[in-house]
N, C-alpha and C positions, 0 to 999 in steps of 0.2 A: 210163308213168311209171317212171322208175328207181325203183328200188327199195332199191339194192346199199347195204351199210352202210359200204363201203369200196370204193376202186378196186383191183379185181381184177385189172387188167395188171399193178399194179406190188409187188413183194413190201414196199418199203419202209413199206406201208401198214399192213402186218402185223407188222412189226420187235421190236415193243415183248412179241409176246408170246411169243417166244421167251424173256424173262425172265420171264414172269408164271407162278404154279404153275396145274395143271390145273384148278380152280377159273372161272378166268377162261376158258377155253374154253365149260363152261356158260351165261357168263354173255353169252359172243360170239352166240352159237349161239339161246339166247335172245333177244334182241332183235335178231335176225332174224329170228325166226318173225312168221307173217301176225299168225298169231291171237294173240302180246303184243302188237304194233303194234296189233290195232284193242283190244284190253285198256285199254292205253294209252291211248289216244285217247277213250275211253269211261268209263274209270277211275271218275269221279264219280259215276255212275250204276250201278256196280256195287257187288253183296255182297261184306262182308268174303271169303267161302269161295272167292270167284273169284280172291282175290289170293293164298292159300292154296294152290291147286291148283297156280301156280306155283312153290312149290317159295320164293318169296320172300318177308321180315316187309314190304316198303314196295315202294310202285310205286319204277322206276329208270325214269330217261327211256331208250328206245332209244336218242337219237341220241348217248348216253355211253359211248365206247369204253373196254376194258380198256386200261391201268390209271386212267383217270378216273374211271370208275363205279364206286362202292362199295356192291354188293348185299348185304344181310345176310338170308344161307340160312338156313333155318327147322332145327332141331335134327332134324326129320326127314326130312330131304332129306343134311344134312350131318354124316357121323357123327365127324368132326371137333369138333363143336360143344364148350364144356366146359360141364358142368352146375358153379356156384358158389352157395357159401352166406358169409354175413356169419360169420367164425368169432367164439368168445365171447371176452370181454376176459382183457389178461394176455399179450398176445403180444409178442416185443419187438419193435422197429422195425423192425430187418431184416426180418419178414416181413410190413410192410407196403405195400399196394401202392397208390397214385398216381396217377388215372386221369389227373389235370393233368398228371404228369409229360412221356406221350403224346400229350397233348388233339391236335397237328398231327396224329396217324394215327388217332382215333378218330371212330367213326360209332356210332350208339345208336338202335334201336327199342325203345319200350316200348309193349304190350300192352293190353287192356282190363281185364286184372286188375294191373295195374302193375307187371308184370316188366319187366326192363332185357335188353333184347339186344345185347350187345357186339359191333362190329366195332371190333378194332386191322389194319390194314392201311395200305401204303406203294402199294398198286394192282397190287404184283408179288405180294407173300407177304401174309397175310391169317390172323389169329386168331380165334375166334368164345368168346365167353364170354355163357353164357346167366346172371343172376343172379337165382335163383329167387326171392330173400327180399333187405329190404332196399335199397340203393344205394351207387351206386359215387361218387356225384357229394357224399355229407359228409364229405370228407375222407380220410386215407388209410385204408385196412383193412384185414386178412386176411382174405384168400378162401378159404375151404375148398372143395376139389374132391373129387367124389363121381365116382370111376370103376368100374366092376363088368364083369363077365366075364373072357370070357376074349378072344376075335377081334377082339368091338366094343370093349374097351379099350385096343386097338392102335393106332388111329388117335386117341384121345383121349391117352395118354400123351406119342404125338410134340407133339402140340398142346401141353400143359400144359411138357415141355421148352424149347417154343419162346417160351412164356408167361414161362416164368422167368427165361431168360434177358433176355429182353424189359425185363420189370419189372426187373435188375436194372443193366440196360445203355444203355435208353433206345431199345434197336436189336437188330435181328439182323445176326448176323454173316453172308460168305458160304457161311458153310458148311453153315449152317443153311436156307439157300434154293438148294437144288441144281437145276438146269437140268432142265428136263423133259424127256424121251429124245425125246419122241412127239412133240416140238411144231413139228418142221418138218412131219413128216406132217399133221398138224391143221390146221395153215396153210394146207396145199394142199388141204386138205378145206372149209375156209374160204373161201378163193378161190372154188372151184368155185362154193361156195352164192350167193355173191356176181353169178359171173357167170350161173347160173342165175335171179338175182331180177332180173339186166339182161336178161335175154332173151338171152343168146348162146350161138351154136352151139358142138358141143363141138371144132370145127377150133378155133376162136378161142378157146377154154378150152387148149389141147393147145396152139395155139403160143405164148400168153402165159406155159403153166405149165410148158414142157419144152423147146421150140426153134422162135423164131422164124422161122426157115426154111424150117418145112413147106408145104407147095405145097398150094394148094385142087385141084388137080388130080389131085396124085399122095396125094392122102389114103386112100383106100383100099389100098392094092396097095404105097405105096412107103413110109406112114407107119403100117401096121398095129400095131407094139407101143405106140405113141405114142394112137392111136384104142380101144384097150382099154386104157389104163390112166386115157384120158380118161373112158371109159366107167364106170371103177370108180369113178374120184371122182364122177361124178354120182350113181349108185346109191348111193351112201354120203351125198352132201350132202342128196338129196334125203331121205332117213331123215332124219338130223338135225334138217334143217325141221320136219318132220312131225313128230319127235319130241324136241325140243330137249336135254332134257335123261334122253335113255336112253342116253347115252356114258359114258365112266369118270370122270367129272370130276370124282365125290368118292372115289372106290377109294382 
């Protein structure tokens, strides 16, 4: 039975994530693994902790490619996350934010204790707002944001930048969503996995991913750098699977 989440021959399949931030790589990568699929498929019958270990607040159907699928990464998976609080009254307008404003980019888990888990996401670029206290859905509000350290308030600052703009624009700019360096390599790290869940050899990996050309013949002796590098994407995809989400995806 196929397997593949996409067709692996063709890059076009892959297009979209060359726009999308490294985020959505985890999230490829993840619903490719065996054992989300049978998660998945099982879901109902499982403990909350099993959906937890994923790294994920709500089951996401596999068969929802990035940027369709909108995952929302649990605050300790994703150190992006912004920790918010309902500020006290007395704020003026300008610094109130409007979750209707966005309602077409937002997504929302809440909790057993009744916390609100924000996704604001377009499927390429993606915000995560955890709101500890409170809600986002009476009206507008100030959100107080609670950031500490020093390393780990690195990747929350960009977040809260991209937050503010956001709230004040309706949108992010391009500038503010800069192309991932890494994502044609990831892609072809993707493929591989792909074509490893279709069962195919790594000739047939090598000539879909580098040059159709290559000779089932002359594959040893004539297509040597092309058979080690086919090599390397499999040792790499095959990790991946295994481990979906031990790549850099939240760095």
């Amino acid at each position: 039975m196929n397997r593949a989440a996409a067709d692996w021959r063709t890059a076009d399949a892959y297009a979209e994530l060359l726009f999308c931030d490294r985020r959505a790589f985890a999230w490829e990568w993840l619903r490719r693994s065996p054992t989300y699929r049978q998660m998945w498929a099982h879901r109902a019958d499982l403990p909350v902790r099993t959906l937890r270990a994923t790294g994920l607040l709500g089951w996401i159907d596999p068969a929802l490619a990035a940027p369709h699928a909108r995952p929302i990464w649990s605050i300790d998976r994703d150190p992006h996350v912004l920790r918010g609080y309902p500020a006290g009254r007395g704020c003026s307008s300008e610094d109130l934010f409007d979750i209707l404003a966005v309602a077409p980019l937002v997504s929302v888990a809440v909790d057993a204790s009744h916390r609100e888990h924000w996704l604001i996401s377009d499927g390429h670029w993606s915000i995560r707002l955890d709101l500890n206290e409170g809600t986002l859905l009476g009206g507008p509000v100030s959100v107080e944001h609670r950031i500490a350290g020093i390393v780990s308030a690195k990747p929350k600052l960009k977040a809260l930048r991209q937050f503010i703009v956001l709230a004040q624009m309706g949108t992010l700019p391009a500038s503010m969503m800069p192309r991932e360096r890494k994502a044609t390599q990831w892609i072809l790290e993707l493929r591989t996995g792909d074509a490893l869940l279709d069962d195919a050899p790594q000739q047939d990996i090598a000539r879909a991913l580098f040059d159709r050309r290559i000779a089932p013949r002359r594959w040893r002796l004539e297509s040597a750098s092309y058979r080690l590098r086919a090599q390397r994407l499999v040792k790499i995809a095959q990790r991946r699977l295994a481990d979906p989400l031990g790549g850099p995806w939240f760095d």
